[in-house]
N, C-alpha and C positions, 0 to 999 in steps of 0.2 A: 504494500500500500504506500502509497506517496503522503510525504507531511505535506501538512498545510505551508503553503507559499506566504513566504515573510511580505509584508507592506515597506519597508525601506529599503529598496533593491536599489543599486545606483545608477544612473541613466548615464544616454549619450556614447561615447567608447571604452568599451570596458573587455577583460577578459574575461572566458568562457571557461569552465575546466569540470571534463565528467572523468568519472573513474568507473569501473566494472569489475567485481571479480571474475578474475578468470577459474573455469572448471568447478563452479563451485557446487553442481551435483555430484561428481566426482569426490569432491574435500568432504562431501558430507555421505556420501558412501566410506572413503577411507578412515573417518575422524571416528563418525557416529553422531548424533544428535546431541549429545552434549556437550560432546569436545568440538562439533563445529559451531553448537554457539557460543561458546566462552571464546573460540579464535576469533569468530565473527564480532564479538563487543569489544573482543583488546583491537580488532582492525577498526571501529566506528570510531573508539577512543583516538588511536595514532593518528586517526584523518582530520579528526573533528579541532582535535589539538595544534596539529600543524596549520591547518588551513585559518584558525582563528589566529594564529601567531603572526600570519603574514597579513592580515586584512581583508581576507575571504569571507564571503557572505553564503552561508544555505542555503540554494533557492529551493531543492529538494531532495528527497532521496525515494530509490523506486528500489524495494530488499535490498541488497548489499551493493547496488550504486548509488553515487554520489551525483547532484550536479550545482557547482558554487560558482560565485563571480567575485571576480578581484577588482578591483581600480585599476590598479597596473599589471602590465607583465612580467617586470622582475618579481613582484609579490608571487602572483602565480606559479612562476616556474621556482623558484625556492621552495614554497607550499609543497607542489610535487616530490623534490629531493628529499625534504624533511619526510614525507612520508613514506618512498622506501628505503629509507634509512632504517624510521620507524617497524619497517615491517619485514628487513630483510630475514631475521631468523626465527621468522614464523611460518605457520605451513601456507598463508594465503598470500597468493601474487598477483597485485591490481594492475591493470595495465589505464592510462589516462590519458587525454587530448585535449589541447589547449590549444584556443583558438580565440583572436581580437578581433571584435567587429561593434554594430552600432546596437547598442541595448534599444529594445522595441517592448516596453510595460504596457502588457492588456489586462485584463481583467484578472486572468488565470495567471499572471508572470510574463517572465519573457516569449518574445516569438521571434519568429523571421527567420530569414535561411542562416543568416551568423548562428543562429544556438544549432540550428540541424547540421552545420557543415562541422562545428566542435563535435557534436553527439558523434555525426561520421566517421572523425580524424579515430576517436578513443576507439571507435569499435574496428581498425583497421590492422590495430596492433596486439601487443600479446602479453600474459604478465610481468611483472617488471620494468616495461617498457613504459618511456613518457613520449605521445607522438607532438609535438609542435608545429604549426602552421605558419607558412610564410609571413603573411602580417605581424605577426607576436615574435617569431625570430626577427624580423627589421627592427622592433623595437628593444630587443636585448642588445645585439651586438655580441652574445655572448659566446665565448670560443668555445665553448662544454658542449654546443651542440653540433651533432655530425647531420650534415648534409643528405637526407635517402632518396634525391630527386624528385621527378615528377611523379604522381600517382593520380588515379582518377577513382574518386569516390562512386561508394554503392548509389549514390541517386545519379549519375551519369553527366554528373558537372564536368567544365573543366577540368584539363589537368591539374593537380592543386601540388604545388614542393613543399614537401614535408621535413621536417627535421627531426631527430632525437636528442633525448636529452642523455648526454653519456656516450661512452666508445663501444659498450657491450655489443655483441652481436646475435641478434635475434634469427628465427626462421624469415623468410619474407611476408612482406604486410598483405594482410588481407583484405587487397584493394580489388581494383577493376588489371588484371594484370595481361592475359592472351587475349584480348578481343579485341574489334573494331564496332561496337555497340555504337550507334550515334550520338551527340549532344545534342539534345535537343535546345529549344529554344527557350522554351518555358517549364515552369519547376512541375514537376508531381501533384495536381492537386487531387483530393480525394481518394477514389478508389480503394484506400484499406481494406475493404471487405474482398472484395475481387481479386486484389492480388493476394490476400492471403489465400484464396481458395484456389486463384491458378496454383501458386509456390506446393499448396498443400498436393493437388493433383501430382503435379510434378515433382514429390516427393518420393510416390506414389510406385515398387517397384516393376509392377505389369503395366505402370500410362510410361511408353516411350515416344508416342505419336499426340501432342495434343493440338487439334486444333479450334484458336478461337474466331468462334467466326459474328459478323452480325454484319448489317450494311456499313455503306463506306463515312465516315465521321463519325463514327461510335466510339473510336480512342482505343481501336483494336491494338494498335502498334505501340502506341505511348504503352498499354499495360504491357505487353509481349516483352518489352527490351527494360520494362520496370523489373519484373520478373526474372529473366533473364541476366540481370545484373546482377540482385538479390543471391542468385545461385552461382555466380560465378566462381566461389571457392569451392563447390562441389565438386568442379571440372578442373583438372589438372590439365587437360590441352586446350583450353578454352571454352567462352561460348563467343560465336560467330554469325553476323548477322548479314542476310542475303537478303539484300534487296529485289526484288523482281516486280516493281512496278513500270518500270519502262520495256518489259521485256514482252512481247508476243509469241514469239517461238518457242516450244515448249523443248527441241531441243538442246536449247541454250540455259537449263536451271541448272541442270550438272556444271557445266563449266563454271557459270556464275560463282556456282557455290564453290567451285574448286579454286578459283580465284581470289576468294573470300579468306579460306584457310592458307593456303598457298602451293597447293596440291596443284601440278602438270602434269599431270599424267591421269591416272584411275584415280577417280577420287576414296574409290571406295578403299585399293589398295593403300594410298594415302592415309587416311584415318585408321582402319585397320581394327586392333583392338583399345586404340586411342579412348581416354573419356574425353567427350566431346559434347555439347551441346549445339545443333543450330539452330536458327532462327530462319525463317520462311518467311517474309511480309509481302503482302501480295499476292497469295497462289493465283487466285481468280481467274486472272487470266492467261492461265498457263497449263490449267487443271490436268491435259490430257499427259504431263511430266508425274503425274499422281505415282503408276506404276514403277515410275524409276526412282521414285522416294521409298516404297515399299522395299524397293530391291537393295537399295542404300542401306535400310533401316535391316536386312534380314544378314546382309553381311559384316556388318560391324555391331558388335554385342554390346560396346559399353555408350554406342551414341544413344542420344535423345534428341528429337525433334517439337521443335516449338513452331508450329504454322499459323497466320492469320489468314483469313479468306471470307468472302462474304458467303461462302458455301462449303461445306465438309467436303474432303477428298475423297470420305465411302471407299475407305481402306480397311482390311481387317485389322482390330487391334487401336483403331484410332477412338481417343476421347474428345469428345466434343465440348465446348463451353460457351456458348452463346454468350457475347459480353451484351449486357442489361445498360440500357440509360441509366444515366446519373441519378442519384435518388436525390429529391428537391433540394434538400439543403447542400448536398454539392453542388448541383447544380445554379443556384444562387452562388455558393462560394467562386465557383467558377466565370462567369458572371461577371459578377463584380471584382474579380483578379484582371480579368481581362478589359472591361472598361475602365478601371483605373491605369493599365499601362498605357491606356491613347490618353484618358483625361485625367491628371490624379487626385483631381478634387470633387471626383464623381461621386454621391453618395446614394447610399440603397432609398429606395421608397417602394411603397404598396405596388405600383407597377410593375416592378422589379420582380416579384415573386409571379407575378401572371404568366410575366415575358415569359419565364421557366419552364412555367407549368405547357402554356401554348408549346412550346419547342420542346416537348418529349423526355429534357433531360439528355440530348443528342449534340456530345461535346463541340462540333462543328458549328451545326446551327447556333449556339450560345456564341462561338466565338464572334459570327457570321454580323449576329444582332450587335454584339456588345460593341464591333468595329462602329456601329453606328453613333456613338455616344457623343462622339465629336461634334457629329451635325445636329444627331437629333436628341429629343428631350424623351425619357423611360416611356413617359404618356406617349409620345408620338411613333416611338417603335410598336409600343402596343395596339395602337392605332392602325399601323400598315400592315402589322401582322392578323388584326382581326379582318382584314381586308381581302389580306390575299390568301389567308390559308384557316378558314372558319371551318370545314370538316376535314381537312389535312387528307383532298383530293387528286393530287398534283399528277398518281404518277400512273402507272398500269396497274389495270388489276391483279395480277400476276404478281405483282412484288410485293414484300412484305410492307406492311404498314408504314413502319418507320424511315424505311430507304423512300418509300412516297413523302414522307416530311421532311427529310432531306433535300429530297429531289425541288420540292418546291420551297425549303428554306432558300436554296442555292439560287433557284428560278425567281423567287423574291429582290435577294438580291441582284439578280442579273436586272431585273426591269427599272429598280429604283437609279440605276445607271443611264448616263446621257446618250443618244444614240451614238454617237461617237467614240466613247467609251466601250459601249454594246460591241460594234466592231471590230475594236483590238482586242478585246478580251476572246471573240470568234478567232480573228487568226493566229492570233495567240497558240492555240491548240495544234498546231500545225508542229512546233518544236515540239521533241522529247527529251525531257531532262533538262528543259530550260533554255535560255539562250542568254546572250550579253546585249546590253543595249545597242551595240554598233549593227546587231545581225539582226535582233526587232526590226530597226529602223530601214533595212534594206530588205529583208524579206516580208515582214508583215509593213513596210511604212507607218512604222512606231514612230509616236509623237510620247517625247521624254516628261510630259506634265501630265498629257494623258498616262502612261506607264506609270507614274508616282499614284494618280489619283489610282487607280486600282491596286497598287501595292495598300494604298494607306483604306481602303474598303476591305480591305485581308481576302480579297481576289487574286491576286497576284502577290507571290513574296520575293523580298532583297533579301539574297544570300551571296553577299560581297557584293562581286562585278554583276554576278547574275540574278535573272529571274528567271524564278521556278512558281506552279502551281502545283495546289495539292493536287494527287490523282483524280480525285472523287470531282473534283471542280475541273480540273481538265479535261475527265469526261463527259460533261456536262458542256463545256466547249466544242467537243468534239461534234459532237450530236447537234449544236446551233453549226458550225461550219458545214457540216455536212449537209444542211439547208442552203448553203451558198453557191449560187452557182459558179461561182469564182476557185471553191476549191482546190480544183482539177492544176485552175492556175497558180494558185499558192504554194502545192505542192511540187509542184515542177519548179518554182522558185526556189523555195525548201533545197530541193534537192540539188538545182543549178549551185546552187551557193557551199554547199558543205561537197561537192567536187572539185569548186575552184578550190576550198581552205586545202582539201587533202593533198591537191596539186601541188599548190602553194609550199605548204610544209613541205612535202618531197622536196620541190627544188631547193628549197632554206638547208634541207637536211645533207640534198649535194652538193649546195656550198660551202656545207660548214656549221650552217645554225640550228643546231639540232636542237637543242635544248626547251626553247621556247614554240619551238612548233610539235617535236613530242607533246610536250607539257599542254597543247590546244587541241592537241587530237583525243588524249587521254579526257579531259575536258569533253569534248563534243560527240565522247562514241555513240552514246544513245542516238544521237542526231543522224552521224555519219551509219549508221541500221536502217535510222530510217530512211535514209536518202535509197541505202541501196537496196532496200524494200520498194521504194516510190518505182526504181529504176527499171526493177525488174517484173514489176505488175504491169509496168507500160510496155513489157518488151523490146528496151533496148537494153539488149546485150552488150555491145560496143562503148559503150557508158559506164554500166556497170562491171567492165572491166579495167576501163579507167578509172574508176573511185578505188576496187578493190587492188591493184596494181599500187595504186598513190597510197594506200595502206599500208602494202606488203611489209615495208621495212619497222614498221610502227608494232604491228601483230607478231613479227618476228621477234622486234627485241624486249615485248612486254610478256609474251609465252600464249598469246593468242593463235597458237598455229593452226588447232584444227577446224576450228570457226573460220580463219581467216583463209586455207586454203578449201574448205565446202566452198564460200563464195565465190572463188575463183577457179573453182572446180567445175562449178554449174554455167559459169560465164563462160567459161571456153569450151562448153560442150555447146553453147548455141549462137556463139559468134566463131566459125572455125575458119573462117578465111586468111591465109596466111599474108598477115598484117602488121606493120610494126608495134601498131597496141594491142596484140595477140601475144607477138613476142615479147614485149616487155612484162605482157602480163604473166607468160609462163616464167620467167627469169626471178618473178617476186616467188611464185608458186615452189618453183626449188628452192627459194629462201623456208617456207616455212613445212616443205614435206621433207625436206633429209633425214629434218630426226627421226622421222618414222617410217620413210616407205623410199630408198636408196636407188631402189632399180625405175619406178616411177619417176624418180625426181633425176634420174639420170636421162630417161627418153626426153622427161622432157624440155632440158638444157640443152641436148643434138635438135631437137624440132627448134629450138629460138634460136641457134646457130646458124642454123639452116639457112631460114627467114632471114634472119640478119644478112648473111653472104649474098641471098635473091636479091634482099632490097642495095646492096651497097652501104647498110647505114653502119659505120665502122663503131660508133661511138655505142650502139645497142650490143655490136659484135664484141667489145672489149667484154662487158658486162656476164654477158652471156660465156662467152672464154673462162670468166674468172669461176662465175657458178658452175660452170662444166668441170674445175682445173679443182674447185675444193673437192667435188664429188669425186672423183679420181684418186684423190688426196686420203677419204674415208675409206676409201677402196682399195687401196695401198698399195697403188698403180703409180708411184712417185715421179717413174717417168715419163710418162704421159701427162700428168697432171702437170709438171716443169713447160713441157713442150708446151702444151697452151697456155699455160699464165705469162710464161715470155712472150707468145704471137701478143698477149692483149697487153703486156708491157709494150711491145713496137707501137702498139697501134695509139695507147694512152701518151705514149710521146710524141707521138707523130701528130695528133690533134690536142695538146698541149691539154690535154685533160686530166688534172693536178690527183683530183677524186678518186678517179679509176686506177690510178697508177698507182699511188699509196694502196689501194687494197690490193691492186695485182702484187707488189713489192711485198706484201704486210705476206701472203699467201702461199708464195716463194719460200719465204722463211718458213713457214710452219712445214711445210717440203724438204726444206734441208732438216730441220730438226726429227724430222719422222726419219730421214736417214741418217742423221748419228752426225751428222757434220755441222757443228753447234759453230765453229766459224764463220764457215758461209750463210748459216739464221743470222746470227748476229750482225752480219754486213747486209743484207736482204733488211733485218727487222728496222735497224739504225736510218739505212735511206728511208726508207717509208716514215718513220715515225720526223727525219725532219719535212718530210711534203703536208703529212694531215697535222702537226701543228701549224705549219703556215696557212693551211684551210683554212683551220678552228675545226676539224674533224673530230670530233670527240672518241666517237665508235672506234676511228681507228688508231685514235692514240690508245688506245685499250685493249686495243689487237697486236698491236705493233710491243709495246710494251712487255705484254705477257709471256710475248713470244723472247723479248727479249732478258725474261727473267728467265724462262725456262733454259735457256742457253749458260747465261751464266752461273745457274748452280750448276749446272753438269760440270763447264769450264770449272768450280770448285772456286767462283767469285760471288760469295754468299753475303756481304754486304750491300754490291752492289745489286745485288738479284732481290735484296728485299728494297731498297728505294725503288727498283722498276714494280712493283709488286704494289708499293704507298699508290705510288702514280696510277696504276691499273683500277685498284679501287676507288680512286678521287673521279677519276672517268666514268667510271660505271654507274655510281652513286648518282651523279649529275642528269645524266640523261637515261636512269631508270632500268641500264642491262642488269636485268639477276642475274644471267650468267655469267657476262663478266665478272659479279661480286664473286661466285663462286669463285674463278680463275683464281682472282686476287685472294683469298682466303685461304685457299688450300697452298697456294705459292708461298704467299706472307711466312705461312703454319712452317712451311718444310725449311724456307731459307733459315729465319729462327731456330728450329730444331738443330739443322747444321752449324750453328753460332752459338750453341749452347744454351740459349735462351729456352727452357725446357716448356715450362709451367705455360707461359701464354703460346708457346708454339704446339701443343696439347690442345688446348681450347680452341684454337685458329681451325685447324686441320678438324677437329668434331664438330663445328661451325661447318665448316665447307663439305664434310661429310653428307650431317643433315641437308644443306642446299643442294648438295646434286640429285640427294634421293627422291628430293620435294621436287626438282626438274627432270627425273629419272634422264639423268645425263650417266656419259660414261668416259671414263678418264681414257684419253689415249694413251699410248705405247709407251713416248716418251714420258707423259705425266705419270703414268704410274709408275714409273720407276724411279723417277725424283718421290711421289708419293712413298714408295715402298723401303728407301731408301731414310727417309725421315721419321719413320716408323720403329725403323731400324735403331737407329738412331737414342731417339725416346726411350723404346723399352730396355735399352742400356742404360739408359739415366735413371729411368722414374721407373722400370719392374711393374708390378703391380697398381701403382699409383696410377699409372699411365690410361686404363682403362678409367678410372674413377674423373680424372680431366677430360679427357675425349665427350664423355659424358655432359659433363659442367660446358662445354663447348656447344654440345647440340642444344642445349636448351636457352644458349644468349640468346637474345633480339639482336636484331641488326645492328642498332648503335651500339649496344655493349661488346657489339663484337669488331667495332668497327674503332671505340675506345680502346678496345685490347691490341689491336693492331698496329694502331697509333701510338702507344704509351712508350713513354722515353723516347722517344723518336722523334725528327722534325716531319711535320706533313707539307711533300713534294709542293714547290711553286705551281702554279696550275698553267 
């Protein structure tokens, strides 16, 4: 039971400080009931004592936690010390979180997100431990605390940097740790009841399928990833959230989701007997992918599945949970959270509770209304609303009730708009996954005051540069455009436009500028889908062999291969005229089928060869040489693969073509090194890497490089083989190659190992382990044997240790592996 909350609590900025026994069912199985409550009173004493000596106030206490406020934050974090001081040689170990922010006195005590984000901090940690919050560290200054980076708390905030108090070293915190869970925009409100009942389902050891379904603005997602977060200590390999609301093709959930985790390959082999949890948001429209979630779900034993959908997947085995409107009083709470974000001096009145009641309790519609508060008065939303929607008729008979009051919440709002506004918000519908201002205004003839005024009706939202809408409103655009006779036209717009950008980027990326046109492609893939969905309904082929060609390099170096060669697979089955955008197109297409299908991607390097020599175009013919000369290269045909990377050296000098030449050069080397002649790499890797620095080639200074680490450990120049190795990883990072990072990792690992540097050369190589398994790549001839060699190496050093590091390797994150790599080191000039 909670004490009564004190009347002189101090306002303004203060700090926050809870504490929690840890285990204390456990202490009270071990102790017994009367030795854990005499421990339990000498621990209420040591607290009550400390905290009153430093100028702590009781706001309350819930059984054996605390939660007080100090004035200051040196007071606080003393308090803390004092009290495991207090309590070190006793059986119970409190673990506390201290957190500064703006004291908020209501009725009940404190509120606001400052006392939840303290509550947070304590519950993240473990006993003995004090966790501290960035605010309250700026205001110590004090050196006793160690730095534990960023974490992201259980409500799905920000990253938030934590500190401890003390050098001791605990297990890791029990934050938000393997996921990519969204941030949302706005805090958690209500729902208590619901998500304890999903968590509890989901506790549940036969619900491994749960799906919550109801129409679209019922706050399916918001609880799903609440949820979801909640659990994320359960799951030692994370939980992982797949979006598939921009997605139509049901063949596309599996990759999505393998993307999500970071699986290239089977995802299912991937995951395995992994504990995992994912998230599904959006089935709907993808449903007929149902089976291949079954099939997911029957080969990996330790996943669970979380789906939102406006309809059950009608799987065996699946639990369903209909998420319910908001019960009135959240639904007011909600309400009025959200008209005071637009107005903050909005306050409730008698209309207020009707709004609610009229709007089902249907977290969209409340938001829908409450954007109105700006303009209109509580009386006057009630007003429109008994106007347009008095038996809540809006939609088909066929749909459920409430997706009809939805449907006409949304259609409400669409009318109270100028027709002007009507308009853009129609072609609006046209992007997927949003767009930037600059492409509004050229595809749909976006006017930037119009765009504001429907961001600021919470029709359209600012997310940075862009705008996005919610699905459920999108589709609801969709459906007005598709009354437009214009359509047909916008869509070809649509689609003309995100063919120039892919083009565009290509060229940027063969002069050199890769980084910023990667980074707009990755940006726009929903867009760049739909284009070549537009492309291919209208039947040109020819087109959509140019989008997916202008791709090619982009899906190759992000691990989109097998998406990216189906579409170019199906293109060159119905454009087969031997053409130079035929042949450039097959030229991408051996980009992204080598890794999987050798003798395919070998015809069809001699077919663009072919073509090239027909047409005379030398500069297509280099390209095609080079992809022919690596395929050769896997094949371990060295010299033949020599003979044509040289024809496409002649040819790359001969039309002074800087691009071409660095990767024939770059490809040569990886040629000489497959045969043992680590000289001739080294003079091959050296030219190339000075031609694509002077591009600004990035890719190939990261070709060029690796190649020329692998040489010099052979050569047995293990210094310098790890600054070419810094370099290969600062490349990769930049412009988004995993495989590079791989290269660089497993290089870094080995040249270190040979330098004696054991301990992070352990961790390096388990790091680049895990990456290749995650890419199901395989080490060549020469990499294994520098590989094998540094292995060698190791378990002369470290014996049995050596496994238990390798270990601690595969489980870094990228940056901490990317920290390891770096450490003592200077990081290469770029």
């Amino acid at each position: 039971m909670m004490t009564p909350v004190r009347r002189d609590l101090p306002s303004g900025t203060v700090t926050f400080l809870f504490t929690d026994v840890e285990g204390s069912t456990r202490l009270l199985d071990e102790l017994g009931p009367d030795d854990y409550a005499e421990a339990l009173r000498e621990h209420h004493r040591i607290i009550r004592e400390a905290f009153s000596a430093h100028g702590g106030i009781e706001h309350g206490t819930w059984g054996d936690a605390f939660f007080v406020v100090f004035p200051t934050a040196p007071g606080a974090l003393a308090a803390a010390a004092q009290v495991l001081e207090g309590l070190a040689a006793g059986p119970i170990r409190v673990r506390m979180g201290i957190h500064t922010g703006t004291a908020h006195v209501a009725e009940e005590g404190y509120v606001g997100v400052d006392v939840h984000r303290a509550a947070r901090i304590a519950a993240c940690g473990h006993g003995g431990q004090v966790l501290v919050s960035a605010s309250t560290a700026d205001l110590l200054g004090a050196s006793e605390l160690r730095d534990l980076g960023e974490h992201r708390l259980k409500d799905l905030s920000a990253p938030e940097r934590l500190y401890q108090l003390g050098d001791e070293d605990f297990p890791p915190l029990q934050s938000l740790h393997q996921t990519n869970l969204p941030i949302p925009s706005t805090p958690f409100l209500g729902r208590e009841r619901e998500l304890g009942e999903v968590l509890g389902l989901l506790s549940q050891k036969d619900v491994r399928l749960l799906t919550l379904t109801g129409p679209g603005g019922t706050g399916k997602t918001r609880l799903a990833t609440q949820a979801a977060a909640e659990l994320a200590g359960r799951y030692p390999h994370g939980v992982w959230w797949v979006p598939l609301a921009s997605l139509r093709d049901p063949e596309l959930v599996l990759e999505t989701a393998g993307r999500a985790v970071g699986a290239k390959d089977d995802l299912a082999e991937h995951i395995a007997d992994r504990s995992m949890l994912l998230l599904f948001d959006n089935f709907e429209q993808v449903v007929e992918a149902a089976g291949d979630i079954a099939a997911l779900l029957a080969s990996c034993p330790k996943l669970d599945l979380l789906v939102t959908s406006r309809e059950p997947l009608h799987l065996t085995g699946e639990q369903e949970y209909p998420v319910p409107p908001l019960v009135h009083r959240e639904s007011v709470g909600l309400f009025l959270a959200r008209a005071k974000a637009v107005k903050p001096d909005f306050a409730a009145d008698e209309p207020v509770a009707e709004i609610c009641h009229r709007l089902d309790g249907l977290p969209l519609a409340l938001e829908l209304a409450a954007a109105r508060v700006k303009a209109l008065s509580s009386a006057q939303i009630l007003s429109r609303l008994e106007q347009r929607l008095p038996l809540l008729t809006g939609g088909a008979r066929d749909l459920p009730e409430r997706q009809r009051t939805l449907r006409a919440t949304i259609e409400w709002s669409y009318e109270l708009l100028r027709p002007e506004e009507q308009g853009l918000f129609d072609r609006l519908a046209v992007f997927r996954g949003g767009c930037t201002l600059e492409t509004a205004e050229e595809v749909c003839d976006a006017d930037l005051d119009l765009l504001q005024s429907l961001v600021g009706k919470s029709l359209v939202r600012a997310e940075g540069e862009r705008f996005t809408m919610l699905e459920t409103i999108r589709e609801y655009a969709r459906e007005r455009l598709a009354e437009d006779a214009e359509e047909e036209m916008l869509r070809r717009r649509h689609a003309e436009h995100y063919l120039a950008l892919a083009e565009e980027a290509d060229v940027q990326a063969r002069a050199g500028e890769q980084r910023s046109g990667l980074a707009r492609l990755a940006l726009e893939h929903d867009n760049l889908r739909a284009a070549l969905s537009c492309l291919r309904e209208r039947r040109e082929p020819t087109l959509v062999l140019r989008l997916a060609r202008a791709l090619g390099f982009f899906w190759s170096l992000r691990g989109f291969w097998d998406e990216g060669a189906r579409w170019l697979e199906d293109a060159l089955e119905h454009a087969p005229e031997p053409t130079a955008v035929r042949a450039r197109a097959l030229v991408a297409f051996v980009g992204l089928k080598r890794h999987r299908d050798l003798e395919r991607s070998t015809a069809a390097a001699e077919e663009a060869i072919a073509i090239f020599r027909t047409l005379g175009d030398d500069d297509g013919l280099a390209d095609s040489l080079i992809s022919a000369g690596v395929l050769l290269g896997m094949g371990g045909a060295g010299a033949q693969a020599g003979t044509l990377l040289e024809e496409a050296v002649g040819l790359a000098t001969a039309r002074g073509d800087r691009r071409a030449l660095g990767t024939a050069l770059s490809n040569l080397s990886g040629v000489a090194l497959a045969e043992g002649d680590y000289e001739r790499a080294t003079e091959w890797a050296a030219k190339s890497l000075v031609i694509v620095r002077e591009i600004g080639d990035r890719y190939g200074v990261a070709l060029s490089v690796v190649n020329l680490g692998l040489a010099a450990i052979q050569l047995g120049r293990y210094p310098e083989a790890l600054d070419w190795y810094h370099q290969s990883l600062v490349a990769s990072r930049e412009i988004g190659w995993k495989q590079g990072v791989w290269h660089g990792m497993e290089g870094a690992g080995a040249a270190l190992a040979l330098l004696g540097d054991v301990e992070r050369a352990a961790r390096l190589i388990g790091y680049g382990d895990a990456l290749r398994k995650e890419l199901a790549s395989s080490l060549e001839e020469v990499e294994q044997e520098v590989h094998d060699s540094a292995i060698a190496a190791l378990r002369g050093q470290l014996g049995e240790r050596l496994d238990a590091l390798l270990a601690e390797g595969r489980a870094l994150t990228l940056e901490e592996a990317l920290e390891c790599a770096f450490a003592e080191s200077r990081e290469p000039a770029r």
